[in-house]
C-alpha positions in Angstrom: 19.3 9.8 -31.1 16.1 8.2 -32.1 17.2 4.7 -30.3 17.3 7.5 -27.2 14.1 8.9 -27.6 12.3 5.3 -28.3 14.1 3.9 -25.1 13.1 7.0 -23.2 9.4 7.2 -24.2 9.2 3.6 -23.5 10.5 3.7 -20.0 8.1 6.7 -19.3 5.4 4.2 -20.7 6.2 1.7 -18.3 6.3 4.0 -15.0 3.2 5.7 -16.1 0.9 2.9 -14.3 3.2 2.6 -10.5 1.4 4.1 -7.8 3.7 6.7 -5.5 4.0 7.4 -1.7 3.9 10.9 -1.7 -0.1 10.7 -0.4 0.3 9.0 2.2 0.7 11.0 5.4 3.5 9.6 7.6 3.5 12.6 10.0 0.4 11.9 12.2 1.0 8.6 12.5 2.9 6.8 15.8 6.7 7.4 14.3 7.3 3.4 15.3 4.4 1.7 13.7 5.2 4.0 11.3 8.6 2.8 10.7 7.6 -1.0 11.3 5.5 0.1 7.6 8.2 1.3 6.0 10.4 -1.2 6.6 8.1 -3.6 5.4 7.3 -1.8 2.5 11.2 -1.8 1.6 11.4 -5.0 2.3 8.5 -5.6 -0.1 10.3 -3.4 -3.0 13.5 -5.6 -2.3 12.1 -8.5 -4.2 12.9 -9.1 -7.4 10.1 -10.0 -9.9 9.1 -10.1 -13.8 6.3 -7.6 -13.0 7.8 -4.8 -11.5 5.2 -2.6 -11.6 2.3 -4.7 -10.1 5.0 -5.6 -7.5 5.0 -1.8 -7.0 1.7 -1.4 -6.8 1.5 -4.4 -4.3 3.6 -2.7 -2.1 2.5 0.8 -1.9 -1.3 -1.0 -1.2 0.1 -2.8 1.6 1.7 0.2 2.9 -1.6 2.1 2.7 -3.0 -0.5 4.4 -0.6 -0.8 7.2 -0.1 3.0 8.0 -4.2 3.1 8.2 -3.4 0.6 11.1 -1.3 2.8 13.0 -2.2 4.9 16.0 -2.4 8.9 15.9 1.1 10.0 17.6 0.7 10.1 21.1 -1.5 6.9 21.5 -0.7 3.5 22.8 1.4 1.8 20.1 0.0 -1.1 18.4 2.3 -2.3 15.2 -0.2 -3.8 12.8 0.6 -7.4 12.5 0.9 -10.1 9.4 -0.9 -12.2 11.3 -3.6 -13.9 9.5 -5.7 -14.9 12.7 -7.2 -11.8 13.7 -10.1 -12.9 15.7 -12.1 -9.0 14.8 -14.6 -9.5 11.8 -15.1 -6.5 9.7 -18.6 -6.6 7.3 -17.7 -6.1 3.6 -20.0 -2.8 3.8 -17.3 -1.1 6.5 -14.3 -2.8 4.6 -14.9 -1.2 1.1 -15.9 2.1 3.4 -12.9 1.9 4.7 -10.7 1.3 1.3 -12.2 3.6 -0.4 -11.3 6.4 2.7 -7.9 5.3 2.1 -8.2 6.3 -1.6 -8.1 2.8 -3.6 -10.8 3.1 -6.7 -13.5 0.8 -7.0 -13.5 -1.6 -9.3 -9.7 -2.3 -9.5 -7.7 -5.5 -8.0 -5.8 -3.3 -5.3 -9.5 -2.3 -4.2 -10.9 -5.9 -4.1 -7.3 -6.9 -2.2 -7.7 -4.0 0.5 -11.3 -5.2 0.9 -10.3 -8.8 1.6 -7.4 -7.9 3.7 -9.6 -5.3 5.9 -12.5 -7.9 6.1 -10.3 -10.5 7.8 
């Protein structure tokens, strides 16, 4: 019984610090960028790391970050690309504006990654 309780309390230990999706709203958002995000984002959970945790994390940031890309429904669909050359500079005031809209706390390493990916 006790080996039950240690191995429970420690697995409830270990989920305490992984972020959830059940903030982010899905519902106003163009339904196929929308599912472009969430595919990625399962794609992103797929992977198999030492770390899971910061790898979940990672993944819900990115998926905040992507579903702030997408259009309101009824708008021209534009599916928010990986592409790295995105010719549209964004000043580090209006990219930590912008993060901290979308909820990421200043100070942390998903903050600082949201502000480099939306200053690119």
């Amino acid at each position: 019984m006790k080996k039950m309780l240690g191995l429970l309390l420690m697995t409830t230990g270990l989920l305490a610090g992984c972020q959830t999706t059940e903030d982010i709203d899905f519902t106003s958002k163009d339904y196929t960028c929308t599912t472009t995000c969430r595919n990625r984002y399962d794609s992103c959970q797929g992977a198999i790391t030492m770390m899971p945790i910061r790898k979940n994390n990672d993944c819900v940031d990115n998926l905040r970050f992507c579903i702030a890309q997408c259009p309101p429904k009824g708008s021209p669909v534009i599916v928010p690309s990986n592409d790295a050359s995105n010719p549209s500079k964004v000043s580090m005031a209006d990219a930590k504006r912008k993060c901290l809209d979308l909820g990421f706390k200043v100070g942390t390493e998903s903050f600082g990654q949201c502000v480099l990916k939306v200053a690119k």
